[in-house]
Backbone as a printed PyTorch tensor [residue, N CA C, xyz], in Angstrom:
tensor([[[ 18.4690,  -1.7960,   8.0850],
         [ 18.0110,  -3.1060,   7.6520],
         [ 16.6820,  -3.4260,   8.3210]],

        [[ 15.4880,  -3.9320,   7.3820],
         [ 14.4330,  -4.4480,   8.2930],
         [ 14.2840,  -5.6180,   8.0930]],

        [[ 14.1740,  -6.2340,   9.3550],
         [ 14.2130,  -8.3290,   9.6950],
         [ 12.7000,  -8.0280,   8.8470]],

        [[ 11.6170,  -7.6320,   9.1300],
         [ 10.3320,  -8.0690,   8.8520],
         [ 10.1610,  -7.5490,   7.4400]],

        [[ 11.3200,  -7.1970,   6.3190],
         [ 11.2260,  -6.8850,   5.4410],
         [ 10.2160,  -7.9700,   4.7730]],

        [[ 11.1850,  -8.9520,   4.9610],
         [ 10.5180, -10.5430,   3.6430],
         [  9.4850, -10.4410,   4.1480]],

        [[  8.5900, -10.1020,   5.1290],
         [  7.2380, -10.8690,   5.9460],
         [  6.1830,  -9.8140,   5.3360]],

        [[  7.1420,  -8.5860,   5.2750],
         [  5.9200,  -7.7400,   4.4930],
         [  5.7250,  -7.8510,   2.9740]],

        [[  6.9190,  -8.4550,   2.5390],
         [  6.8720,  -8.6480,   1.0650],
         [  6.0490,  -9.9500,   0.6090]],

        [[  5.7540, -10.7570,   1.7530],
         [  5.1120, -11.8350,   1.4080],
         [  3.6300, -11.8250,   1.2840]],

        [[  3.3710, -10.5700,   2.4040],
         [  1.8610, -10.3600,   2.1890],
         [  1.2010,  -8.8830,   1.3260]],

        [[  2.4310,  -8.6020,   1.0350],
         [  2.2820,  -7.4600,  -0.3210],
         [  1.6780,  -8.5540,  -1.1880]],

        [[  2.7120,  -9.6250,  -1.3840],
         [  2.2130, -10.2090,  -2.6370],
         [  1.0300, -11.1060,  -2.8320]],

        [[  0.8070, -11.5640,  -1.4490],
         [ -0.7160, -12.3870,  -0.7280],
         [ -1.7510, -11.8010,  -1.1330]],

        [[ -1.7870, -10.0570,  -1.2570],
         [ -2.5650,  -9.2990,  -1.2460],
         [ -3.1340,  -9.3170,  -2.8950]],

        [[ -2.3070,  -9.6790,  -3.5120],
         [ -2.4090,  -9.1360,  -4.9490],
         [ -3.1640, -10.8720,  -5.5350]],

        [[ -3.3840, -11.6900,  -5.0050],
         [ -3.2910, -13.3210,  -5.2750],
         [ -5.0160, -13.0570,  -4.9330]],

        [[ -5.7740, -13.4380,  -5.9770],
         [ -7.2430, -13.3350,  -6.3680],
         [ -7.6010, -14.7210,  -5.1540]],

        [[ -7.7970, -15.4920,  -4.7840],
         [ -8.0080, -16.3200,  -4.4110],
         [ -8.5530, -16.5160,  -2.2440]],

        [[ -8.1400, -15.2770,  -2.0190],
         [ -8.4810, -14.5960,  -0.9280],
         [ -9.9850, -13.9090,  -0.7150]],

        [[ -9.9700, -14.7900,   0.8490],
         [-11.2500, -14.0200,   0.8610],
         [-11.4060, -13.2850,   1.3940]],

        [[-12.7440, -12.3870,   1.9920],
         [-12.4060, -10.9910,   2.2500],
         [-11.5760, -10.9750,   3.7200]],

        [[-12.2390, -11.8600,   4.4360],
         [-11.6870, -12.2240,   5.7600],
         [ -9.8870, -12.0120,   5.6730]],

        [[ -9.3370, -12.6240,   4.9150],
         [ -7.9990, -13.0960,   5.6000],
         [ -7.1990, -11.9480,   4.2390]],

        [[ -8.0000, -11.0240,   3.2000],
         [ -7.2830, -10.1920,   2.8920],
         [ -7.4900,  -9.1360,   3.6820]],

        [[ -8.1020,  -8.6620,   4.6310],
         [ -8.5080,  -7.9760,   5.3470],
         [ -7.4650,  -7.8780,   6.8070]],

        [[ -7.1230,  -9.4410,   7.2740],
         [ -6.2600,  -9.5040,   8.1390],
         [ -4.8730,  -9.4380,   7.8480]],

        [[ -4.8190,  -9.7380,   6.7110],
         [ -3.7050,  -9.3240,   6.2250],
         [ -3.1580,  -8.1330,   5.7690]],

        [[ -4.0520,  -7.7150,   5.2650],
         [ -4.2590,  -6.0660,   5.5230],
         [ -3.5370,  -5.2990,   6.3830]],

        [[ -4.4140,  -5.7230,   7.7060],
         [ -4.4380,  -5.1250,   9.2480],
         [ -3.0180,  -5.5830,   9.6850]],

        [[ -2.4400,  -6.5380,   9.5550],
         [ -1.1630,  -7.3720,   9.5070],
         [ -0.3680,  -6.5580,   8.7170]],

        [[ -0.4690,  -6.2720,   8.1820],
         [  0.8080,  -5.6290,   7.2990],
         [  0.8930,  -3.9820,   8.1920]],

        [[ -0.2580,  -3.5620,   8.0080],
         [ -0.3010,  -2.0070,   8.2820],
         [  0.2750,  -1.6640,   9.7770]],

        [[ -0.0700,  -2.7150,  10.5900],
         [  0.4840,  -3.1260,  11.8020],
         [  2.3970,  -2.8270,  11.9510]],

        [[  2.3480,  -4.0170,  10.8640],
         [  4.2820,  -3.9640,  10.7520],
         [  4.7940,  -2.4670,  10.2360]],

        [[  3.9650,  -2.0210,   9.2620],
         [  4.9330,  -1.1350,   8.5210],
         [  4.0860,   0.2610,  10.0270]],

        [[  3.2830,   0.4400,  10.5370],
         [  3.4710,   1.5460,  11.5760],
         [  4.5280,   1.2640,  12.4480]],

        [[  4.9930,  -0.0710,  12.4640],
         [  5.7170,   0.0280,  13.5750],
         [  6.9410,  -0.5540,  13.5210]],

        [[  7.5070,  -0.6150,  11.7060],
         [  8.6270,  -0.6460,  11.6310],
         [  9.1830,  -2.1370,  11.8150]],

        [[  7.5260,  -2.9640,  11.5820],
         [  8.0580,  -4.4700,  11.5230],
         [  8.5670,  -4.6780,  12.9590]],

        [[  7.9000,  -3.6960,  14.1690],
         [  8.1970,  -4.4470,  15.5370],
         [  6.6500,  -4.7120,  16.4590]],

        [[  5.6910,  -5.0100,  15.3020],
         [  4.6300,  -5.4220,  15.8400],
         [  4.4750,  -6.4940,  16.5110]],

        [[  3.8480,  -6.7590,  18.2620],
         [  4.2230,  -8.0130,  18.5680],
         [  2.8380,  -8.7570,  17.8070]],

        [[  3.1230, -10.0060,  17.8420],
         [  2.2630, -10.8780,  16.7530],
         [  1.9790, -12.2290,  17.6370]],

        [[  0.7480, -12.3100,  18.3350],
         [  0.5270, -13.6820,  19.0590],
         [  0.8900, -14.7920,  18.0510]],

        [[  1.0860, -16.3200,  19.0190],
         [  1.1210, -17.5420,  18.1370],
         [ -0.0230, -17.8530,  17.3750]],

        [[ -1.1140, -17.6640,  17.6770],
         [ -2.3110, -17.8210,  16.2990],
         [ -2.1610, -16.1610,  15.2620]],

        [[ -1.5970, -15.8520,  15.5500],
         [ -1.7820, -14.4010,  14.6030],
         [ -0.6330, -15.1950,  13.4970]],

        [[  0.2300, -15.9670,  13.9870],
         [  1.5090, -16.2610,  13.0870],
         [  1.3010, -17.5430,  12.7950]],

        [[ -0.0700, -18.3930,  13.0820],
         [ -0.4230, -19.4440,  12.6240],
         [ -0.8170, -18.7690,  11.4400]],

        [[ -1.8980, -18.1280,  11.5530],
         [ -3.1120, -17.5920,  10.6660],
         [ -2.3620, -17.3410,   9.4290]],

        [[ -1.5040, -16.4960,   9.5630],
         [ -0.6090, -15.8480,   8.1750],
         [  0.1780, -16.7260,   8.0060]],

        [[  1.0450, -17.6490,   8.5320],
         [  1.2840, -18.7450,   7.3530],
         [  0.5280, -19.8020,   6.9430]],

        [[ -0.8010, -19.7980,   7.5590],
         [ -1.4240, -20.7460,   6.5610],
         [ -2.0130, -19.9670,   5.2750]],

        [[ -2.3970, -18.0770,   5.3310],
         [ -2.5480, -17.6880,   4.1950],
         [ -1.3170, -17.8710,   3.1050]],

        [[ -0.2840, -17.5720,   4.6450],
         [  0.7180, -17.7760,   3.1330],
         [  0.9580, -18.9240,   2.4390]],

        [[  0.1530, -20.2470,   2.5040],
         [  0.4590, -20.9720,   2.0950],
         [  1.6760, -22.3660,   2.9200]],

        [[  1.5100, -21.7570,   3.9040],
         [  2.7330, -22.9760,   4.8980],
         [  1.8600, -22.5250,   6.0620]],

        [[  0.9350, -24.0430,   6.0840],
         [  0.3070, -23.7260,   7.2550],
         [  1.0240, -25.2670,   8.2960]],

        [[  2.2010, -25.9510,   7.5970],
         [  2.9360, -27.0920,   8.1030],
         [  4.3360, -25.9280,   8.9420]],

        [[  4.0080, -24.8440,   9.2900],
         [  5.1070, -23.7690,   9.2310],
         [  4.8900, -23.0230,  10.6140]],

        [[  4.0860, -23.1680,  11.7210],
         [  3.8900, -22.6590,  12.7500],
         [  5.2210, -21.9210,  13.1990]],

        [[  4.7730, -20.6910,  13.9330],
         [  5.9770, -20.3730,  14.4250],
         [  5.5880, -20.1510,  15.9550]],

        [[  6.4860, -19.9120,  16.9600],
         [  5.9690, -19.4030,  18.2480],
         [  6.4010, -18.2540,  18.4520]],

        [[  6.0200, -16.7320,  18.8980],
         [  6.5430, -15.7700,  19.2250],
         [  7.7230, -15.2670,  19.9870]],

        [[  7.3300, -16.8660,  21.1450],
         [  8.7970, -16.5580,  22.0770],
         [ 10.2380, -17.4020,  21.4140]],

        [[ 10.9480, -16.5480,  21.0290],
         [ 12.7630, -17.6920,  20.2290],
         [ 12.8930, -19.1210,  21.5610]],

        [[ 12.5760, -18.4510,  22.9320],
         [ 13.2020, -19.6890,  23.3370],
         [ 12.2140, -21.2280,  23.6020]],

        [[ 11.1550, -20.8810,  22.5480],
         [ 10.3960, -22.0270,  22.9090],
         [  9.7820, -22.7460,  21.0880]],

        [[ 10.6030, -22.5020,  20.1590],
         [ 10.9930, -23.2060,  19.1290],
         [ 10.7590, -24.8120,  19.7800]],

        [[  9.9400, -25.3270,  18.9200],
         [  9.6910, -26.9660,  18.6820],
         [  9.7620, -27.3970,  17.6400]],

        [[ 10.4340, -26.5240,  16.2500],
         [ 10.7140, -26.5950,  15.2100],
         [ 11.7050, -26.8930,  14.3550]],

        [[ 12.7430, -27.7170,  14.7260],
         [ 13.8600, -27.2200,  14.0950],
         [ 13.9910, -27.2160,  12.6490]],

        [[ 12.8280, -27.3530,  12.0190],
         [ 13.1820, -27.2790,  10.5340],
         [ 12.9070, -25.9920,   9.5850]],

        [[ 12.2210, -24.7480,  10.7090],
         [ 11.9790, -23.5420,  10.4410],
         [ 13.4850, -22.6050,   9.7160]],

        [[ 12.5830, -21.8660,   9.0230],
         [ 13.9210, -21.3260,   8.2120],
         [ 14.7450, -20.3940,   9.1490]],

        [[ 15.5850, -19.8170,   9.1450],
         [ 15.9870, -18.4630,   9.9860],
         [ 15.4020, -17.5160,   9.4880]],

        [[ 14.6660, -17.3450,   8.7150],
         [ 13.8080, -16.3410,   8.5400],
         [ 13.0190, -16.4230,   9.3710]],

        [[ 12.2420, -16.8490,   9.4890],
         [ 10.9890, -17.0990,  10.0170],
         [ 11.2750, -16.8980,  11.7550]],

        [[ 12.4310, -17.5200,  12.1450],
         [ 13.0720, -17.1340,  13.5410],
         [ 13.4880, -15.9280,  13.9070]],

        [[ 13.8060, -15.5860,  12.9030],
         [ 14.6260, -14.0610,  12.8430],
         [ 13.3480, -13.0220,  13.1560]],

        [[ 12.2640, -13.4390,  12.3830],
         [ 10.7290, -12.3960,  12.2990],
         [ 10.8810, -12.5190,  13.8170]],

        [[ 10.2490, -14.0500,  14.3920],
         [  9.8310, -13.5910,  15.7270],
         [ 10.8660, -13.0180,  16.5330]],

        [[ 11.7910, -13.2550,  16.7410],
         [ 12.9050, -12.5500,  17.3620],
         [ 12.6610, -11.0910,  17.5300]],

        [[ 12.5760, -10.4190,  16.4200],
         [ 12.1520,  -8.8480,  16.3870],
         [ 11.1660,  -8.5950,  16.7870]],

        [[ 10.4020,  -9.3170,  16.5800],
         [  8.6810,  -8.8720,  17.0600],
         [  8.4990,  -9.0400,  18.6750]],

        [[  9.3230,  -9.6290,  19.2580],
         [  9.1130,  -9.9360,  20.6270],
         [ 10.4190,  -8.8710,  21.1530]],

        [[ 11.2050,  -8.9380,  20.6500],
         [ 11.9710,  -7.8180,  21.5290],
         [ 13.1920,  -8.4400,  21.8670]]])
């Protein structure tokens, strides 16, 4: 099973969305290629996981890398679940 499955499927599909500019298809890019070398256990700073959900469109969606410092409680478990893996 991979947790960072949905996260790569989100910017598979980011990728394909005309409306990107070169900048943030580029980081997203680098973002993806990141996860899938490493099996979706890339660690991902808190602006790296700002950045990509505001491409993705939920930039009201911050996440923090570390689980035990959530100020969110309205975050999906997805989104908890990502950082969880990515930090270890």
């Amino acid at each position: 099973m991979d947790p960072t499955g949905n996260l790569r499927r989100d910017i598979e599909a980011a990728l394909f969305r005309q409306n990107l500019t070169a900048w943030q298809r580029a980081f997203l890019a680098d973002i993806h290629a990141r996860l899938e070398h490493s099996d979706g256990r890339a660690p991902l700073s808190d602006k790296q996981w700002r950045k990509i959900f505001e491409i993705l469109g939920r930039p009201d969606r911050p996440v923090s890398s570390k689980p035990s410092l959530f100020l969110f409680p309205d975050l999906s478990a997805n989104i908890r679940k990502y950082a969880r893996v990515l930090v270890g």
